[in-house]
C-alpha positions as a Markdown table, in Angstrom:
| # | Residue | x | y | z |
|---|---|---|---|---|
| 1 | Unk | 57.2 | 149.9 | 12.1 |
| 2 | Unk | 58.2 | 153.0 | 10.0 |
| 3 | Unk | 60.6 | 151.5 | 9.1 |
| 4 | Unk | 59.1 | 148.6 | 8.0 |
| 5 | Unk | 56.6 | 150.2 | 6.3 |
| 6 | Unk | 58.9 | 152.3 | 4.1 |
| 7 | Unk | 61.0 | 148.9 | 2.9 |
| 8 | Unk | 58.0 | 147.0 | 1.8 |
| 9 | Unk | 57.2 | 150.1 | -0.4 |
| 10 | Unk | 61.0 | 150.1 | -1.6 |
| 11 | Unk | 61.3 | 146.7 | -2.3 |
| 12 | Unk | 57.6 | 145.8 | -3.8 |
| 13 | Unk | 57.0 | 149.1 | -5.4 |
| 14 | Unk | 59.5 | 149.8 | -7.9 |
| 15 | Unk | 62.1 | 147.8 | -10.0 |
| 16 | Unk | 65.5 | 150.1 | -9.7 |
| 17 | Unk | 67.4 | 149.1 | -12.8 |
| 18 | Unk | 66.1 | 152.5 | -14.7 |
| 19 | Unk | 67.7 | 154.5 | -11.8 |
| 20 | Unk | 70.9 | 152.0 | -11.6 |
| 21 | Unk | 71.1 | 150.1 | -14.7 |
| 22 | Unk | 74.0 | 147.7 | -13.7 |
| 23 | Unk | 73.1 | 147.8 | -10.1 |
| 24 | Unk | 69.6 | 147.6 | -9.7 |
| 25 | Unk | 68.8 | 144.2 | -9.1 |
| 26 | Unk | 71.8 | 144.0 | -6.7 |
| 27 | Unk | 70.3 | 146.9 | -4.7 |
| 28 | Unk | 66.7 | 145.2 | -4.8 |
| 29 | Unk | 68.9 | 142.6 | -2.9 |
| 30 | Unk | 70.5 | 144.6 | -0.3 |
| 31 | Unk | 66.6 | 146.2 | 0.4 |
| 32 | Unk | 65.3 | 142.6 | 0.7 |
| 33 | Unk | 68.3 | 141.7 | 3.2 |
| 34 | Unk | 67.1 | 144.8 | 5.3 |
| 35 | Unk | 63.5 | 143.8 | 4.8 |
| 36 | Unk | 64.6 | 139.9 | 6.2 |
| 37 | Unk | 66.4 | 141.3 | 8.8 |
| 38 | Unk | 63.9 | 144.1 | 10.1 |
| 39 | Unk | 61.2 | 141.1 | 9.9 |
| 40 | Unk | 63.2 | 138.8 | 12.4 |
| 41 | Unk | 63.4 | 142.0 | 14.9 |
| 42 | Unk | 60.3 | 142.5 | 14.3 |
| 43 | Unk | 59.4 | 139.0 | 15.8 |
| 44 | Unk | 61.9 | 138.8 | 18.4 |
| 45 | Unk | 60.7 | 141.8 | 19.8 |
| 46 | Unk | 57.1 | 141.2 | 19.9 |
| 47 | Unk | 56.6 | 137.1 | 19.9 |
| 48 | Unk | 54.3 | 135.2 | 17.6 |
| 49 | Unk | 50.8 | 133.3 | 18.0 |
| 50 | Unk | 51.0 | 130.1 | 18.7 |
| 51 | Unk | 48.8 | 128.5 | 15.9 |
| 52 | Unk | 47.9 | 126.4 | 13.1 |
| 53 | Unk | 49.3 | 128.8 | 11.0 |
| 54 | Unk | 52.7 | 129.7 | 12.8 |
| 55 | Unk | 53.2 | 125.8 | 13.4 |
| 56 | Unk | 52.8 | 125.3 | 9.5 |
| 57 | Unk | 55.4 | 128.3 | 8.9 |
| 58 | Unk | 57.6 | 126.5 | 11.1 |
| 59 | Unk | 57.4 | 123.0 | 9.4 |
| 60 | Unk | 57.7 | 125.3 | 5.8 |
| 61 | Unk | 60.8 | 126.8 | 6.7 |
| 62 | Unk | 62.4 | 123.6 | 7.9 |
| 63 | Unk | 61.4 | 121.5 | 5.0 |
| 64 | Unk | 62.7 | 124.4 | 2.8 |
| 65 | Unk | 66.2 | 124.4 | 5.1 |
| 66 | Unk | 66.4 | 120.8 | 4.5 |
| 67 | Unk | 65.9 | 121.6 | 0.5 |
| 68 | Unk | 68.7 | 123.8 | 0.9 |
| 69 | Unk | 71.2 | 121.8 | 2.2 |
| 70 | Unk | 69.6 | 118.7 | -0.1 |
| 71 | Unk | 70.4 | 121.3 | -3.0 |
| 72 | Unk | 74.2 | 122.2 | -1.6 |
| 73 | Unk | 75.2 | 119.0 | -1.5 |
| 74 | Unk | 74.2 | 117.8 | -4.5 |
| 75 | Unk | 75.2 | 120.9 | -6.9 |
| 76 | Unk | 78.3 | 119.3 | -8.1 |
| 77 | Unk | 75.9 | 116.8 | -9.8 |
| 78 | Unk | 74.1 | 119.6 | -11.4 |
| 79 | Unk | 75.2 | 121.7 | -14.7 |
| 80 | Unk | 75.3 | 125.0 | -14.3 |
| 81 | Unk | 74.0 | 125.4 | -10.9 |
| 82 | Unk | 74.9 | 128.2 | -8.6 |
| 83 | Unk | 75.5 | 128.1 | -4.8 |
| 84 | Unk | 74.7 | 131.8 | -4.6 |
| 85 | Unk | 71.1 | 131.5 | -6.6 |
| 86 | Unk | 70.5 | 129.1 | -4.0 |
| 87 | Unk | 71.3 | 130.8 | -0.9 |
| 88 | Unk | 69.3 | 134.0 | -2.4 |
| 89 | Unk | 66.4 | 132.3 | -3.2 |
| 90 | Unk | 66.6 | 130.3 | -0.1 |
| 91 | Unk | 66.3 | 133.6 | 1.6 |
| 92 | Unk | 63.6 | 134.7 | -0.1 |
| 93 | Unk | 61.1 | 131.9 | 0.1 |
| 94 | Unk | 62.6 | 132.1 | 4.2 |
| 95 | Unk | 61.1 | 135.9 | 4.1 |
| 96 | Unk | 57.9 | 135.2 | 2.7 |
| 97 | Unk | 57.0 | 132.5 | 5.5 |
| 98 | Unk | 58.5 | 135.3 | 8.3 |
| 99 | Unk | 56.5 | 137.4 | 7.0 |
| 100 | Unk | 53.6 | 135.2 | 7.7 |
| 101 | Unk | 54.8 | 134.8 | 11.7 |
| 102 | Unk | 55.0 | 138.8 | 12.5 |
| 103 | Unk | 52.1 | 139.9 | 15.2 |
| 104 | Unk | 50.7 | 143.4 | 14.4 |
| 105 | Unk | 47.9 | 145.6 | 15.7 |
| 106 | Unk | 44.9 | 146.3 | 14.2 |
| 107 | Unk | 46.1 | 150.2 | 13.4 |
| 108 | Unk | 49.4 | 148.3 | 11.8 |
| 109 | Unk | 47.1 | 146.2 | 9.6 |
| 110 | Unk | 44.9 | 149.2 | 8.1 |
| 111 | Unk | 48.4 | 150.8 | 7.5 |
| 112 | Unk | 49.7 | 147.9 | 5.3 |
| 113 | Unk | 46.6 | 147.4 | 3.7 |
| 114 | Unk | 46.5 | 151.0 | 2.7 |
| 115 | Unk | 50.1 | 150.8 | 1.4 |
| 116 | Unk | 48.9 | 147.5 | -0.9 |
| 117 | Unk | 46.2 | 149.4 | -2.6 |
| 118 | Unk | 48.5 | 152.2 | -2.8 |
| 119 | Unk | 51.5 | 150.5 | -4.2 |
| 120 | Unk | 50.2 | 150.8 | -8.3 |
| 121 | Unk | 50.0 | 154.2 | -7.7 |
| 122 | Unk | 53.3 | 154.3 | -6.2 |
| 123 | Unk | 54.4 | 152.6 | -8.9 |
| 124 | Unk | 52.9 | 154.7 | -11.4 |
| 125 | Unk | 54.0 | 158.2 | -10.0 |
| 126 | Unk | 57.7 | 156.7 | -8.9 |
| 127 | Unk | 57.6 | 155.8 | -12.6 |
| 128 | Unk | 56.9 | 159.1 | -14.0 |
| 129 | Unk | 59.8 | 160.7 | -11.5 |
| 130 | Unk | 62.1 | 158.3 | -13.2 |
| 131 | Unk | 60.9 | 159.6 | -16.7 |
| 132 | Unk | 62.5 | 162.9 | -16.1 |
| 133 | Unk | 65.8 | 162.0 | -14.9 |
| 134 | Unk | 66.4 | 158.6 | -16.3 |
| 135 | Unk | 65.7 | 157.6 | -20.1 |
| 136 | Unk | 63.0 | 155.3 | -18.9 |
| 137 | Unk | 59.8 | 155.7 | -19.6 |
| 138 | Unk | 56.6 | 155.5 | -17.4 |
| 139 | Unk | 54.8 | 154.0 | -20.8 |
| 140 | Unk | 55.7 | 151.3 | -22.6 |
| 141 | Unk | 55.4 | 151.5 | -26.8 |
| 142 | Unk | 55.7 | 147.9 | -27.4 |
| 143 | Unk | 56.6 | 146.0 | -31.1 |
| 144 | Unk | 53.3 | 144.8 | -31.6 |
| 145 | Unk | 52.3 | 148.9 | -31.8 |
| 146 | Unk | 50.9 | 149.0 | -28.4 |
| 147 | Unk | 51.4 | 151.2 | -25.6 |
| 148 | Unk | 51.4 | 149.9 | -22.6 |
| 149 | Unk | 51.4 | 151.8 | -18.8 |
| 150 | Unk | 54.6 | 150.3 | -16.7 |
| 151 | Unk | 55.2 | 153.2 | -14.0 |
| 152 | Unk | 58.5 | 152.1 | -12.7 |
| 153 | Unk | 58.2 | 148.6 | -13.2 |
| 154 | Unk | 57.8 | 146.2 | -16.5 |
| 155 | Unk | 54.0 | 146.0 | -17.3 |
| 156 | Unk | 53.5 | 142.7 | -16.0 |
| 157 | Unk | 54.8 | 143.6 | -12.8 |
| 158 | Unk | 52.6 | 147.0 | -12.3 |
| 159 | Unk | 50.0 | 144.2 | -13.2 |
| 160 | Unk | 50.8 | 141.8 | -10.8 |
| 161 | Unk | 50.8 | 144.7 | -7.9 |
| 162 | Unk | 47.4 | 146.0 | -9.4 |
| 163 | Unk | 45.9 | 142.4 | -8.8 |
| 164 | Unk | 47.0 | 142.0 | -5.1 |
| 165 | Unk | 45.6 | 145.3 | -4.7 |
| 166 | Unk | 42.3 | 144.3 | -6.1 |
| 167 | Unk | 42.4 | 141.6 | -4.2 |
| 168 | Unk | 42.9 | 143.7 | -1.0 |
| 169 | Unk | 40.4 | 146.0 | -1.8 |
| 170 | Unk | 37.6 | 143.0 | -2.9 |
| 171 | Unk | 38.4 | 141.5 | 0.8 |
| 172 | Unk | 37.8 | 144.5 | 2.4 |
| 173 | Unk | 34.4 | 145.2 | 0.7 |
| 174 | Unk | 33.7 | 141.8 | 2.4 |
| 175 | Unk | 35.1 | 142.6 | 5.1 |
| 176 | Unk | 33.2 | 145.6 | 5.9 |
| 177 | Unk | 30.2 | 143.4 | 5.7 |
| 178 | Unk | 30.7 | 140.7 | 7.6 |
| 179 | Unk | 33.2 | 142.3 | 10.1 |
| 180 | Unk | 31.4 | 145.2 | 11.9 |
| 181 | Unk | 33.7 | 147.7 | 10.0 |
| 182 | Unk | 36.5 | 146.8 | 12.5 |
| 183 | Unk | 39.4 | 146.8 | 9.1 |
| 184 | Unk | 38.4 | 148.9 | 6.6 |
| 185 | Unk | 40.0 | 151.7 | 4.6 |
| 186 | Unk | 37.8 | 154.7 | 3.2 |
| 187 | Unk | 38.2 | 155.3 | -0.4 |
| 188 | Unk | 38.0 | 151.9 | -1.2 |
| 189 | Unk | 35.9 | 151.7 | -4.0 |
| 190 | Unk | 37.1 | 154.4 | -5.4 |
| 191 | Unk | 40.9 | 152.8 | -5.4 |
| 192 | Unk | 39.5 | 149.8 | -6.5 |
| 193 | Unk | 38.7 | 151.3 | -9.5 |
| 194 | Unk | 41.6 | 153.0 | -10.3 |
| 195 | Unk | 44.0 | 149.8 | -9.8 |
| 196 | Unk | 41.1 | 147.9 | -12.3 |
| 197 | Unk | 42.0 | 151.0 | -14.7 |
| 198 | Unk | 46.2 | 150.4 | -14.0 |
| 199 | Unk | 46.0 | 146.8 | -14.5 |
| 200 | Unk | 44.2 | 147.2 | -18.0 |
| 201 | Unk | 46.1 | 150.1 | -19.0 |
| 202 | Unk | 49.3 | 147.2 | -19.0 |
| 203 | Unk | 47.6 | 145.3 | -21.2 |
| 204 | Unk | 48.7 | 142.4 | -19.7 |
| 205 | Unk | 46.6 | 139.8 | -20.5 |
| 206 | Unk | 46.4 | 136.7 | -18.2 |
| 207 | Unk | 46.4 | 139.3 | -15.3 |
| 208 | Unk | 43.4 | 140.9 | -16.6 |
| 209 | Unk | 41.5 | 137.6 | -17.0 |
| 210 | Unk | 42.3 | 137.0 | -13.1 |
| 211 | Unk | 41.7 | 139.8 | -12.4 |
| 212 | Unk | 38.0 | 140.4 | -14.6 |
| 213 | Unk | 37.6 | 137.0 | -12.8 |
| 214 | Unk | 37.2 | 138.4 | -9.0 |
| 215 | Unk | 35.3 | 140.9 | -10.3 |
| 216 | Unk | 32.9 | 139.4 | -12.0 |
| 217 | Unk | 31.8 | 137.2 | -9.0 |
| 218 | Unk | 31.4 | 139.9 | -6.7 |
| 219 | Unk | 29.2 | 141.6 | -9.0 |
| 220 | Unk | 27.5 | 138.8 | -9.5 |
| 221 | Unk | 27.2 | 138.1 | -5.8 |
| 222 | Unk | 25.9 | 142.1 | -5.7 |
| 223 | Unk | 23.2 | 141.6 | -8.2 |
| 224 | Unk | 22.2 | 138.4 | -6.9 |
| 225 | Unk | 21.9 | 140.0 | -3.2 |
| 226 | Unk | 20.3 | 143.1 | -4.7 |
| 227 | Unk | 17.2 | 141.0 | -6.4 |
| 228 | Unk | 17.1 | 138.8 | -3.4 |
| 229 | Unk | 16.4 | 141.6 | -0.4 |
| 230 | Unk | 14.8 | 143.8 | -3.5 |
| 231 | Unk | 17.5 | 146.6 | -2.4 |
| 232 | Unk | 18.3 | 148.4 | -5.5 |
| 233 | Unk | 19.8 | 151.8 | -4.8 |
| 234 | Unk | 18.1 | 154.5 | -7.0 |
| 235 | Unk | 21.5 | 156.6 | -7.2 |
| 236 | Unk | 23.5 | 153.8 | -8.1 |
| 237 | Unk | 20.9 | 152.4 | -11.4 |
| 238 | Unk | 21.5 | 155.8 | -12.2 |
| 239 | Unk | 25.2 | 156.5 | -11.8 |
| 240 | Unk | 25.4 | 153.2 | -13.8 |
| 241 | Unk | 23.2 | 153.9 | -17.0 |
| 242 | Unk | 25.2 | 157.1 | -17.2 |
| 243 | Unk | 28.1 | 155.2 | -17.6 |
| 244 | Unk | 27.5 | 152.2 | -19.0 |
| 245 | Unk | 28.0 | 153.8 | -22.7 |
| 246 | Unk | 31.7 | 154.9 | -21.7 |
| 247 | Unk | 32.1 | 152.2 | -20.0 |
| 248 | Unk | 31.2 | 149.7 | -23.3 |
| 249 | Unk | 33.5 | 151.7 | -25.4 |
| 250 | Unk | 36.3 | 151.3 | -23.2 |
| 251 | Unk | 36.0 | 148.0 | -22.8 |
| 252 | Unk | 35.7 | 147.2 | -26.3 |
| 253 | Unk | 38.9 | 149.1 | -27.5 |
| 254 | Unk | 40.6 | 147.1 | -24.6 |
| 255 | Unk | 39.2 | 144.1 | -26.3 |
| 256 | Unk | 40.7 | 144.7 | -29.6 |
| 257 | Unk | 44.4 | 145.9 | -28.3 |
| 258 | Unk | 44.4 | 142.9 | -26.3 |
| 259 | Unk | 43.5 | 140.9 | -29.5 |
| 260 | Unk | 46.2 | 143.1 | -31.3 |
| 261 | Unk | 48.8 | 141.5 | -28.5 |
| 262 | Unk | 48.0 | 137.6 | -29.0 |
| 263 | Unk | 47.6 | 137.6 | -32.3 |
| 264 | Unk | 50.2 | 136.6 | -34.9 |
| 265 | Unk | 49.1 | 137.8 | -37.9 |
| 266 | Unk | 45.5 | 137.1 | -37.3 |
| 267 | Unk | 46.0 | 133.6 | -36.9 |
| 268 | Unk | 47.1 | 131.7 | -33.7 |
| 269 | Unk | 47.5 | 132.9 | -30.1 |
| 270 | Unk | 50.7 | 134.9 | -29.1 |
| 271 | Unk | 52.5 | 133.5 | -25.9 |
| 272 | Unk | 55.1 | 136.7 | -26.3 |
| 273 | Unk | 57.8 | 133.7 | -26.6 |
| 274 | Unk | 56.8 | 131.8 | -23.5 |
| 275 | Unk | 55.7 | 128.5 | -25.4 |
| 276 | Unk | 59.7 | 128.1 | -26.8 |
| 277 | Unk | 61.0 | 129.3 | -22.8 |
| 278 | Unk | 58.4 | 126.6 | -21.3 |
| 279 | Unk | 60.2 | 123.7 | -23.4 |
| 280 | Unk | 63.8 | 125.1 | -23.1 |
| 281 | Unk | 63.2 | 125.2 | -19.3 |
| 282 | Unk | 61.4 | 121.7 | -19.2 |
| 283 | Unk | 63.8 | 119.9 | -20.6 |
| 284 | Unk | 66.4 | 120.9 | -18.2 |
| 285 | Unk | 63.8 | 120.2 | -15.4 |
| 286 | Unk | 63.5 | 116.4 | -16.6 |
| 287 | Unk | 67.4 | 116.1 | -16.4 |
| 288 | Unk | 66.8 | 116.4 | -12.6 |
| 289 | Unk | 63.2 | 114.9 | -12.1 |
| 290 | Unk | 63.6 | 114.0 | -8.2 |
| 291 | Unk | 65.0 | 117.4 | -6.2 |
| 292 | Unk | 65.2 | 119.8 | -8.7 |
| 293 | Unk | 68.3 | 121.6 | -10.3 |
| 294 | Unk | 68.3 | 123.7 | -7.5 |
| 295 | Unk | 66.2 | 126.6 | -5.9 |
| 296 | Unk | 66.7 | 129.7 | -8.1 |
| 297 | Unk | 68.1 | 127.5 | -11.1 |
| 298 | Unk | 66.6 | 129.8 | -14.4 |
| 299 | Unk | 69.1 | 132.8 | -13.0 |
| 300 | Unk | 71.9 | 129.9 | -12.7 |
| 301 | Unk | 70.6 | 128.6 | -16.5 |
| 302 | Unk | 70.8 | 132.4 | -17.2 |
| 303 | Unk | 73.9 | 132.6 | -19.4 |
| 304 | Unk | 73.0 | 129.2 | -21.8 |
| 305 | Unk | 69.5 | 130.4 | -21.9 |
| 306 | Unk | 68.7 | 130.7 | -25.7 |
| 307 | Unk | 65.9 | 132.7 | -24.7 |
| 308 | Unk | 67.1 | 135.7 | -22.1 |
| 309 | Unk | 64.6 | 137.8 | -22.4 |
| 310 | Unk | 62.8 | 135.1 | -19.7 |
| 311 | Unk | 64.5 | 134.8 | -16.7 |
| 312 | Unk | 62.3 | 132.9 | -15.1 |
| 313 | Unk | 60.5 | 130.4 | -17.1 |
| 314 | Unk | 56.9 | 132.1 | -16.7 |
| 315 | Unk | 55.3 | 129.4 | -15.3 |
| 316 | Unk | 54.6 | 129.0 | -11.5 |
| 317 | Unk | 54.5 | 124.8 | -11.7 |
| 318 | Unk | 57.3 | 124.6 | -14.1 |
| 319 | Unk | 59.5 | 126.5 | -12.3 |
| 320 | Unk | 58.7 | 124.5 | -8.9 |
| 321 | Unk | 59.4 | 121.5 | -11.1 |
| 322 | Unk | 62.5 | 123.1 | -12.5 |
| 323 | Unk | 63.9 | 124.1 | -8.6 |
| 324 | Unk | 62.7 | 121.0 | -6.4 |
| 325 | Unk | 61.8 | 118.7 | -8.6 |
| 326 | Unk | 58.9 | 115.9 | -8.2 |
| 327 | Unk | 59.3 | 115.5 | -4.3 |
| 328 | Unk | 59.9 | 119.5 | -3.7 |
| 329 | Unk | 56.4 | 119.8 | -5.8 |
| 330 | Unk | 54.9 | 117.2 | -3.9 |
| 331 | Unk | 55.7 | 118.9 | -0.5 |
| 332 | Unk | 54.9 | 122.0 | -1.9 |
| 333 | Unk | 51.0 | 120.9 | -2.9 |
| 334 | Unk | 50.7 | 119.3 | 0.6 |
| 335 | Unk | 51.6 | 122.6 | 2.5 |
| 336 | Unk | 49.7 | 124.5 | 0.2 |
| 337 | Unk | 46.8 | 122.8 | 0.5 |
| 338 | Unk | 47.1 | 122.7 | 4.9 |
| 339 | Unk | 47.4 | 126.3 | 4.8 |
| 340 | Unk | 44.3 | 127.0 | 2.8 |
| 341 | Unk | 42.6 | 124.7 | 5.1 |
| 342 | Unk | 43.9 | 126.2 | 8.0 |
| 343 | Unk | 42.9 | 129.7 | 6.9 |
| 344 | Unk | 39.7 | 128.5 | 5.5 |
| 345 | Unk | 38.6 | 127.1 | 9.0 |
| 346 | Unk | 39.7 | 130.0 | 10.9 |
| 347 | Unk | 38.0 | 132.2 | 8.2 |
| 348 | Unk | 34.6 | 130.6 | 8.7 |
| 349 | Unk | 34.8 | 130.4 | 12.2 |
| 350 | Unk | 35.1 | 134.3 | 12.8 |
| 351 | Unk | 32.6 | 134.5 | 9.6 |
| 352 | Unk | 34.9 | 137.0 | 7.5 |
| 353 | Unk | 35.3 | 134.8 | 4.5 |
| 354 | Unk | 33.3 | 131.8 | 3.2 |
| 355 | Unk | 34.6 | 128.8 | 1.0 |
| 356 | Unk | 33.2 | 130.4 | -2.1 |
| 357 | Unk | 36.0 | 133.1 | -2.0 |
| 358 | Unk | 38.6 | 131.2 | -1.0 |
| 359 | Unk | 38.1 | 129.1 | -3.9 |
| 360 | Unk | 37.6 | 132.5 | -6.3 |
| 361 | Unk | 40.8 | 134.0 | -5.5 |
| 362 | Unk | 43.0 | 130.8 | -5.2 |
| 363 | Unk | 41.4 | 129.7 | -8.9 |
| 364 | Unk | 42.1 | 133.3 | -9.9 |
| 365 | Unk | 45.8 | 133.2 | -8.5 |
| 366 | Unk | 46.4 | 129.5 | -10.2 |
| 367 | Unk | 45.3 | 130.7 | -13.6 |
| 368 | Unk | 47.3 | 133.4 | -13.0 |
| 369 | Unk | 50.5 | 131.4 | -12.1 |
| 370 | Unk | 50.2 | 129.1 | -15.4 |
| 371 | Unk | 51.3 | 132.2 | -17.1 |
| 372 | Unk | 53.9 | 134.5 | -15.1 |
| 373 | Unk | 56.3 | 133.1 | -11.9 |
| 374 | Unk | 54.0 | 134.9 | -9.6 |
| 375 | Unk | 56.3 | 133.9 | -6.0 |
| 376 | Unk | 59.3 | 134.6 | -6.9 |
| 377 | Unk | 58.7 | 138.2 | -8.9 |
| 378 | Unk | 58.6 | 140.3 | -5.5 |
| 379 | Unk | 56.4 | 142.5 | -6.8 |
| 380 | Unk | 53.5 | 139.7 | -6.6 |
| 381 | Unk | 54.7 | 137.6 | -3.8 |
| 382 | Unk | 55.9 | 140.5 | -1.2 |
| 383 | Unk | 52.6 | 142.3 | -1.4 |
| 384 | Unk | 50.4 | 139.4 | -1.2 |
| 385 | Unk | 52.2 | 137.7 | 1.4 |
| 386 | Unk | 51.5 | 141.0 | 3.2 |
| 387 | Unk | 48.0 | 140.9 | 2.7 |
| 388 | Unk | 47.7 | 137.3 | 3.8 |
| 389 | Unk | 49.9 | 138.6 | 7.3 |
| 390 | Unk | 47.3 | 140.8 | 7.4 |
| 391 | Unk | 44.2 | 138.5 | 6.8 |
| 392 | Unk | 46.0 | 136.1 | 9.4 |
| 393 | Unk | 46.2 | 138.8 | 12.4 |
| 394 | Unk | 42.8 | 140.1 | 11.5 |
| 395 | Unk | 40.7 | 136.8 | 11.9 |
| 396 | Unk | 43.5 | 136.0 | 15.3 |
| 397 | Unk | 42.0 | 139.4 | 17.0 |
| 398 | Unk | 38.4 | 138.9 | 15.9 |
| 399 | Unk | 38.6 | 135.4 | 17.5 |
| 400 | Unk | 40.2 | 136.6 | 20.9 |
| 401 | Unk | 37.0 | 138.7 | 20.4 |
| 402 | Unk | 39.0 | 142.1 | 21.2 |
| 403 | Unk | 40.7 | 144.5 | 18.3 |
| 404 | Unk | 44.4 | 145.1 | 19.3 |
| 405 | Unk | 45.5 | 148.7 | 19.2 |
């Protein structure tokens, strides 16, 4: 799994076009290959579970084969569209729902989910290494005057890796609840903490709001649980009203640079562009209503794109809309919606993780997703599909009532 291990960092850590600017998207490829093909070892070697959730892989991945050759066929009916973008992103939807199949033990899961609460600090320090021998910067001094922390990656990526790691590390602080300590990394909180501070420091707005969002219900659910068993921890109230001045004045100066970044002028909200990229990208979406101009179609719309700085059009539903179409987005909802029930029922059943946070981080995630193309950047959708492989083997061993070592 070493190997394993040190691809998932490569390919979800760091973006690689300041080290090769001409070839660093082609050599993010070539790691994702490795990663595709490491993965299939992976499961030839050790099996999978027969379950609800391996049987809904393997309807995914033939409905998405079946897209795919859907999408070949028709191409010479679509303008502009690429057989190579489809075959590429083919690949890497078919890596994500792998991903999902791979049987590991529990000292192979506290190993990933250390490296996903590790990865914005990767990030970050990978990002100052590239500082000193590349002209990139680790921080970000943005037109609207703000600086803004990207490590090695744009800001909104070293966001979207900050919010799968507070995801992790919110699941874990469950988890240690409610699962006898069997998964649990020490240093948690403290990480937690740190990865709240990254994903601020990027100023990047709808990730903060998902990710304040989390946060606020499980402090909620704290104080709640505190008044109830009267359980209020003297060191903690004090720790806390230490703070809590520090704490008001960072969060107020966050406030008004974030205010500083949507605002045009004072008046109106700021989409950085998106609103003109969501209409551009619409409209060639409704010139193929039924399947879609094809999986991966913004990069084959890349070189008519009036607007280039957005590769992707920034919005999770548009851009399903925009590759599969009405039917593709249909499918899509369906399968979505049988894996969260899937993992919901398992969830209770091995009493890990209620219905409440289920719906709190999927509400989180969709907000999210209105804003940024959250599954096909790989710095969201590789580490969270991680953590979900993760989540997947940890409720399988809890229910065989045994942890795997």
């Amino acid at each position: 799994m070493a190997l394993y291990y040190l691809l998932v960092i490569l390919v979800s850590a760091f973006s690689w076009r300041p080290l090769f600017p001409e070839v660093g998207g082609e050599f993010l490829t070539v790691l994702r290959a490795l990663l595709l093909v490491v993965t299939l070892f992976i499961i030839f070697r050790r099996g999978i579970r027969l379950n609800g959730f391996s049987y809904l892989c393997f309807v995914s991945i033939l409905l998405l084969t079946i897209f795919m050759f859907l999408q070949l066929i028709n191409l010479s009916n679509v303008t502009y569209s690429n057989v190579n973008d489809v075959i590429l992103a083919y690949s890497s939807y078919l890596l994500i729902f792998l991903t999902l199949l791979i049987k590991i033990s529990k000292k192979e899961v506290n190993t990933l989910l250390k490296i996903l609460i590790y990865l914005p600090l990767i990030s970050v320090f990978g990002g100052i290494v590239f500082s000193f021998v590349t002209e990139w910067s680790f921080i970000k001094n943005e037109y609207t005057g703000v600086f803004r922390l990207q490590g090695s990656n744009p800001p909104a990526h070293l966001a979207e890796l900050s919010f799968v790691a507070v995801i992790t590390s919110v699941l874990l602080i469950i988890f240690k609840e409610r699962a006898q300590d069997l998964f649990f990394t020490k240093k948690n909180t403290i990480l937690l903490l740190i990865n709240l501070l990254i994903v601020v420091g990027t100023f990047t707005r709808i990730t903060i709001l998902g990710v304040s969002f989390i946060i606020a219900f499980l402090l909620l659910l704290k104080i709640i649980e505190a008044f109830r068993k009267n359980k209020f921890n003297l060191l903690y109230l004090s720790i806390s009203a230490f703070l809590i001045i520090p704490i008001i004045g960072v969060s107020v100066v966050s406030f008004l640079m974030l205010v500083q970044r949507s605002s045009i002028d004072g008046d109106g909200i700021n989409t950085s562009g998106r609103y003109w990229a969501w209409r551009y990208f619409l409209e060639n979406a409704l010139e193929h209503p039924l399947v879609g101009r094809g999986m991966g179609a913004s990069n084959s719309l890349y070189e008519v794109n009036p607007h280039k700085e957005f590769v992707a059009p920034h919005n999770e539903y548009l851009r399903m809309f925009l590759e599969v179409g009405t039917i593709g987005v249909a499918v899509s909802i369906i399968m979505l919606l049988l894996f969260v029930y899937i993992f919901y029922i398992n969830a209770k059943r091995v009493k890990v993780l209620d219905f409440k946070w289920v719906l709190v981080i999927c509400l989180s995630i969709g907000i999210v997703a209105y804003y940024d193309n959250l599954f096909v950047t790989v710095h969201f959708s590789m580490p969270f599909t991680l953590l979900l492989m993760c989540l997947i083997n940890i409720i399988e061993t809890i229910k065989k009532g045994g942890v795997s070592e």
